[in-house]
N, C-alpha and C positions, 0 to 999 in steps of 0.2 A: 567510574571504574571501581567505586567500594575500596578507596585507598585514596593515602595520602601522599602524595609527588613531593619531596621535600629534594632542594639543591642548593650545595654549599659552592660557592663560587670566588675564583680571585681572577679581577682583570685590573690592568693599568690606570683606569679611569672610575674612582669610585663612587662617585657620584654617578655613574652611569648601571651600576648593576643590579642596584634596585629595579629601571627602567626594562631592564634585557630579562630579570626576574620574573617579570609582570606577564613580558611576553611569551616567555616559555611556559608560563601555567595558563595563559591565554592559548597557547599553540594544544598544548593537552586538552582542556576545554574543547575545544574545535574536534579534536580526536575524540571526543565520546559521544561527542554530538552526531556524530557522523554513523559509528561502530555499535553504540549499545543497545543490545538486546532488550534490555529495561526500558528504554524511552519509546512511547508509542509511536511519534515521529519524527523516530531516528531513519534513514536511508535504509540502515541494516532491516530493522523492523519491517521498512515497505518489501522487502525483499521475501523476507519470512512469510508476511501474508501473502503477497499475494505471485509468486514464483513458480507457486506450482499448476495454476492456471493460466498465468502467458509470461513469456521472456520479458524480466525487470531492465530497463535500462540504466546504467548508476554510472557517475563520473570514473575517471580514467584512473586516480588513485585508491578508491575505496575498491574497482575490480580488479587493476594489480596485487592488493595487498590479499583479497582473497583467493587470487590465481597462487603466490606466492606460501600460503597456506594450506591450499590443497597441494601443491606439490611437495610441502613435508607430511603430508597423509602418506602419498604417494610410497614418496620414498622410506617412510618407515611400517608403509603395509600396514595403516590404519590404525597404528601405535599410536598416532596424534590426529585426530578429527573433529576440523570445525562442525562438524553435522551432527555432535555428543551432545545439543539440545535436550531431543527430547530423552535420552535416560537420565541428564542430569532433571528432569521434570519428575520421572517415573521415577526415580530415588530420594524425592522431594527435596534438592537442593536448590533448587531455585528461586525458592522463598525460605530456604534455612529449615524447615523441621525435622529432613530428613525421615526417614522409611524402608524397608525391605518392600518392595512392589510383587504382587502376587506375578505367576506364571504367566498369566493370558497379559498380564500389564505392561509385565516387561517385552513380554513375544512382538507387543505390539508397537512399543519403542524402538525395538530391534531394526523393527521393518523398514524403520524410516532414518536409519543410520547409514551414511556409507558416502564418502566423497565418488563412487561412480555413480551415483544421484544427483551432483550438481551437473549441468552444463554452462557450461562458459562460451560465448560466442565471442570472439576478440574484434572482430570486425563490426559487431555492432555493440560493441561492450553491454552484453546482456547477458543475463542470468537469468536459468530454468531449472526447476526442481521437475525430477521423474517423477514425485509421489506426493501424496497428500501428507500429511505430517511432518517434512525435514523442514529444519531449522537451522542457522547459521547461529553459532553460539563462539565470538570471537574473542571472550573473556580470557581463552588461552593463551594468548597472543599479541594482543591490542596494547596491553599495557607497554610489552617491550618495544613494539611500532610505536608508542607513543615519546617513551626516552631518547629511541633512536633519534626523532624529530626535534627533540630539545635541544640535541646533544648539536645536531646538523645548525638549528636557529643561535647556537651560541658560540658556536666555531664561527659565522657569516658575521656575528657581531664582536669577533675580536677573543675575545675567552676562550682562554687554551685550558686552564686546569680549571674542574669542575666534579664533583660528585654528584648524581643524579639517581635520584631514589624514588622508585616507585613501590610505595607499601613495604619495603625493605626485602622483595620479595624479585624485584627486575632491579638491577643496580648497575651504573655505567661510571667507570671511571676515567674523565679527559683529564691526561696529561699527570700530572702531580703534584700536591699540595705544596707553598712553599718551604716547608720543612723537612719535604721527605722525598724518596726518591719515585715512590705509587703510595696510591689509599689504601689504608686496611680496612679488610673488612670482616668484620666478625660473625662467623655463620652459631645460629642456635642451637645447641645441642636437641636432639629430636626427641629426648625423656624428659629431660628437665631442661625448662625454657630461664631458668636463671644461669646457666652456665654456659660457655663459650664453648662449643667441639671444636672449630678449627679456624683461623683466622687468615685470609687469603689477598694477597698483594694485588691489587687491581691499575693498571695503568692502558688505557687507553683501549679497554675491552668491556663485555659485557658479563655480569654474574647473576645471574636465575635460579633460583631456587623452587622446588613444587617438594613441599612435603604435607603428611597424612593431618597435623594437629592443624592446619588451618582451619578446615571446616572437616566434621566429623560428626556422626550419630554413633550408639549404641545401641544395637541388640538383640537378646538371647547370649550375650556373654561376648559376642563380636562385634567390634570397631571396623565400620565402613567409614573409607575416607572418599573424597567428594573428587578422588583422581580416578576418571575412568576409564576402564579398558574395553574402546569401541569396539573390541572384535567380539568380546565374551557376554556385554553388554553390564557386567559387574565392576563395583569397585576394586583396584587392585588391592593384593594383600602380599603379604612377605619385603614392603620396603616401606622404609619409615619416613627419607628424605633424600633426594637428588639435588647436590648443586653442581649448576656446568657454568662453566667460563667460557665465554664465545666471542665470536667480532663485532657482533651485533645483540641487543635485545631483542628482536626479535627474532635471531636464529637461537637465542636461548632461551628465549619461553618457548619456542616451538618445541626445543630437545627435552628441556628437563623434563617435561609431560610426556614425551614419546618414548626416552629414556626408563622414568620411574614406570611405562608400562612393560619396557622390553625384559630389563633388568639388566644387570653388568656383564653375562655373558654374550646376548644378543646385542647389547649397546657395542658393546667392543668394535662387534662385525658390522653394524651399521656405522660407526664412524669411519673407523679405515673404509668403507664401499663410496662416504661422498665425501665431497670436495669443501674445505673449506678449514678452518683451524677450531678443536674445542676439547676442553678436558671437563671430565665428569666425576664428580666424589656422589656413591652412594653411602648410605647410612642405612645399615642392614639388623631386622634384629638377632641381640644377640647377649649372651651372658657372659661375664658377670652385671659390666655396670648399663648394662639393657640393647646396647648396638656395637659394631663393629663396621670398619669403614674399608671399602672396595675403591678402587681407583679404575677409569677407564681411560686413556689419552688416545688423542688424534694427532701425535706429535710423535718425531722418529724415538722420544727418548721416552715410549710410553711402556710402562708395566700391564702386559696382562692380566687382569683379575682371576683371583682361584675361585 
């Protein structure tokens, strides 16, 4: 998954958490092997090739998690789509160089964008792509599926308070450190990566972040970030970083990417429209000291964004 899974853990039996450690970075292992687009003979992979010529069959958790996916497509009108393969290809992120992709190049990554391109058979748990070109690209989302699964293997082995870090980027906080009442956790300011913007109490929730300085090209004088807007088939521009607080990792990798595409007034309307608990801080730019910060909540006690 291109990151590093790091969890701080306190259980009763200390001898024992090294053991329960092993397994949860064994439990992620298992998750990439299954999900990553990079590995030729990953399930995901078999899907990619050969999908669009006859219905893939794949076990019952790898097409839940992808049914579960497209239906945050769905619901955010294609704000977040696993099928953003091939423009992340046509923008040359895929292998890092980054590019501006001529007309005809992009025209032709476009085509083969779109969650009503997959089909999902549930009864035969199969998977069929409409077209030649889609590709499932679960890099969005995987990683916070992956926490969730730590989080679920270390609650079954006893371990109530735990930090769970994937690339600092999916973060899950069980329970609470012995000295405090939740985790802090310190988000990066989106100008300057040595300073703290804002520091946010995490207890028994999920924190995801998607901002532009991950991965990024330069140019003709404009910064393309590697966060794309499957509808436009371009990288977004006008936000710098989204972090959302959610129930789950993987309902907040889904958001802060669907989110950083909407922006904070259409974010607003899509949280109050679905079900579930999440607040969201954008990082907009802005002067003097380079951003200014937007608040969205999905809670009775939320502030509208101006």
């Amino acid at each position: 998954m291109a990151c590093v899974y790091a969890i701080d853990m306190y259980g009763p039996d200390e001898r024992a958490l090294p053991r329960i450690a092993t397994e949860a970075l064994d439990e992620v292992d298992r998750i990439d092997r299954l999900m990553s687009h990079y590995k030729a003979d990953s399930p995901l992979s078999h899907i990619n090739r050969d999908a669009a010529r006859q219905p893939v069959v794949v076990d019952q958790e790898l097409f839940d998690f992808i049914a579960e996916a497209i239906r945050y497509s769905r619901e955010s009108h294609g704000a977040f789509d696993i099928t953003v393969g091939p423009l992340m290809k046509a923008w040359g992120f895929f292998n890092g160089e980054g590019r501006v992709p001529s007309p005809r190049v992009l025209a032709a990554a476009r085509r083969s964008v779109g969650s009503d391109l997959v089909v999902l058979n549930e009864r035969a748990r199969s998977i069929r792509f409409l077209r030649d070109g889609v590709e499932l690209d679960l890099g969005g989302i995987a990683k916070g599926y992956a926490v969730d699964q730590v989080i679920r293997l270390l609650r079954d082995r006893g371990v109530s308070s735990a930090l769970v870090s994937a690339g600092g980027s999916t973060i899950y906080g069980l329970g609470a450190p012995p000295d405090g009442d939740a985790w802090e956790v310190a988000v990066q300011d989106p100008i300057d990566s040595r300073r703290t913007a804002l520091t946010l109490r995490v207890k028994n929730r999920a924190l995801s972040v998607a901002g532009r300085s991950e991965k990024w090209f330069e140019a003709d004088g404009v910064k393309y970030s590697h966060i794309m807007d499957p509808r436009t088939g371009r990288p977004v521009q006008g936000v710098l970083t989204v972090v959302v607080l959610a129930e789950t990792g993987t309902a907040g990798d889904a958001l802060d990417d669907a989110l950083f595409v909407l922006g904070p007034k259409a974010s607003q309307a899509y949280l109050d429209a679905h079900g579930g608990k999440a607040d969201a801080f954008f990082f907009l730019p802005d002067s003097p000291r380079g951003w200014r910060m937007v608040e969205a909540r999905q809670t009775s006690s939320r502030r509208t964004p101006s």
